[in-house]
N, C-alpha and C positions, 0 to 999 in steps of 0.2 A: 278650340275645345268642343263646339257644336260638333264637327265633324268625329270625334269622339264618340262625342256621347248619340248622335246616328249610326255610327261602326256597332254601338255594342245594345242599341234597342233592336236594329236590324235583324242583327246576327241568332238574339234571341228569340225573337217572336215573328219577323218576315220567312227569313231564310234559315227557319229549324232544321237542323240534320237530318234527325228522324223524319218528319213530316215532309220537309222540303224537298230534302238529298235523297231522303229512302233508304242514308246509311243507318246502320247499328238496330236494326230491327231483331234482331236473334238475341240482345242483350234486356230491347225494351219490351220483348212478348215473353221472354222467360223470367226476367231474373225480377219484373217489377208485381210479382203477384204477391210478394207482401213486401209495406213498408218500410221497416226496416231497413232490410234487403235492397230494397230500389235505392235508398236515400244513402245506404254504404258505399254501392255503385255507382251515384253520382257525383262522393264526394271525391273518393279516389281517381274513378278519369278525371276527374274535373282537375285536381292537382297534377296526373299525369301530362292531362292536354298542355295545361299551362306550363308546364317545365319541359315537356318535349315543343314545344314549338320556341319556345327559348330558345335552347340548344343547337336544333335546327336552323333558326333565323342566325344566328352564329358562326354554323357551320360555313352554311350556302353561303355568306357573305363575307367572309374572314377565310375560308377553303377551296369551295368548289368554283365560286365564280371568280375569282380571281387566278385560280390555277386553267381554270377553262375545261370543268370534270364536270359542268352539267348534268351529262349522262349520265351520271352514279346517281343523283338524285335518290331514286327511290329505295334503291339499296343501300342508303345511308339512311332513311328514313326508318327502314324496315330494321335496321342495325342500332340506329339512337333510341328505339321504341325500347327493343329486346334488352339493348343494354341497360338502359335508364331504370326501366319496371324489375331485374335485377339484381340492381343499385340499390333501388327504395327497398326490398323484400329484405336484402340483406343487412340495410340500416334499419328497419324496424323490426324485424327479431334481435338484432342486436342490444337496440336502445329500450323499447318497450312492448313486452313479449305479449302482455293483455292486448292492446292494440293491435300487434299483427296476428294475432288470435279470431281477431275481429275484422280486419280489412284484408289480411294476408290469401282471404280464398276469393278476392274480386283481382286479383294483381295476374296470376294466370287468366283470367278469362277478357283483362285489358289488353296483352298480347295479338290476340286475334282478334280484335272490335276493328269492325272496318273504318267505323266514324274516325278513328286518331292517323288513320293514314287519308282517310279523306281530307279531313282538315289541314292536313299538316300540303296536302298537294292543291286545294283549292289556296290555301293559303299563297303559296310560292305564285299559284297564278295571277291574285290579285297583288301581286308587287308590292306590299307591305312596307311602310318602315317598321321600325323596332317597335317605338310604341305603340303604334298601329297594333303591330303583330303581338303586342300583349293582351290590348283593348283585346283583339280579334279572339283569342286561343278565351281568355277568360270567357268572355260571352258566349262564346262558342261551348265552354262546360258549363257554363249555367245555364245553357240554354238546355242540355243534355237533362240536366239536375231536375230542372222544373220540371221537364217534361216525365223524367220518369216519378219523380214525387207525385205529378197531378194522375198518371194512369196508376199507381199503385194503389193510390187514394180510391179511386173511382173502382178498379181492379179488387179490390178488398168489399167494398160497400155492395159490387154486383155481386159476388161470390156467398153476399149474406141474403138477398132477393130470391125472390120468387120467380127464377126464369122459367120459362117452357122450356118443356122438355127438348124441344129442335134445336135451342139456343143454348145448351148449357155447354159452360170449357172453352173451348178454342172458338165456335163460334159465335157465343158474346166476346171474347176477348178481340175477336177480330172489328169486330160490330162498331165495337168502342173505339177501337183504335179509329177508325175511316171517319166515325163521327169528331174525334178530336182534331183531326186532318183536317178536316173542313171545317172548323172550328177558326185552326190557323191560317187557312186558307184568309178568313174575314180579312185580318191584317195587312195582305198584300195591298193593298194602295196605303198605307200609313206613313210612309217615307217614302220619297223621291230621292236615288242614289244617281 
């Protein structure tokens, strides 16, 4: 269970996407300048990540490795994404049309987020079991989650200050962001993997 629960403090706060990887930056400088906004975007990937890497741990180990198609890896990857965000868009105009009212304009812009192809390929590298690869995919969107709630938050409160003139828009936002990165940087010695 330790080993658990070190997968999923890691995955959240050592080895952030964003801050880490340097994936999903076009999702976390645009789409988090208000709260809302950010916190729609993080629950939906966060559900995608978690059910696309399901699927994938599935595929790869019950398909491709056993048949010896490796090499398709990423074009299945890129194929379970498409198809999956698809799925959900069409079960929830289906089931509850308020709700995909509300989530249904973050499901196109999870299609192209780099972070769920990243994850899904950093995943395969660390050799995962299942529940590993649950732990892993969950943390891995909550780690998403915090991160865009905490810059929305801070993202909002600057946008109501007093910046100079030099600093206003993109160049606080960028500001901000390097300062949170080094923030998270702190954490790099907290677990020994």
């Amino acid at each position: 269970m330790t080993q658990y629960f070190v997968l999923f403090i890691s995955t959240i706060v050592i080895n952030n996407f964003i801050f880490k990887k340097f994936a999903s930056l076009c999702p976390f400088l645009d789409v988090s300048k208000k709260l809302e906004t950010a916190i729609g975007m993080g629950i939906v990937t966060s559900f995608v990540i978690t059910l696309t890497c399901i699927c994938v741990w599935l595929i790869d180990h019950l398909i491709l490795i056993p048949l010896n198609l490796a090499y398709l890896r990423t074009t299945d990857y890129i194929l379970v994404i498409a198809t999956l965000i698809q799925f959900i868009e069409i079960v929830l105009r289906k089931i509850n049309l308020l709700l995909y009212r509300f989530i249904g304009i973050f499901l196109p812009l999870i299609i192209t987020n780099c972070t769920l192809l990243s994850i899904l390929l950093l995943h395969f590298n660390a050799n995962h079991t299942f529940l590993q690869s649950i732990f892993y995919s969950c943390s891995s969107a909550l780690s998403f989650t915090v991160v865009m709630f905490l810059f929305s938050s801070m993202h909002e409160r600057i946008m109501l200050a007093n910046v100079p003139r030099p600093f206003k828009g993109e160049s606080i936002t960028l500001i901000t962001a390097g300062l949170m990165a080094m923030t998270f940087m702190g954490f790099n010695g907290l677990v020994k993997i």
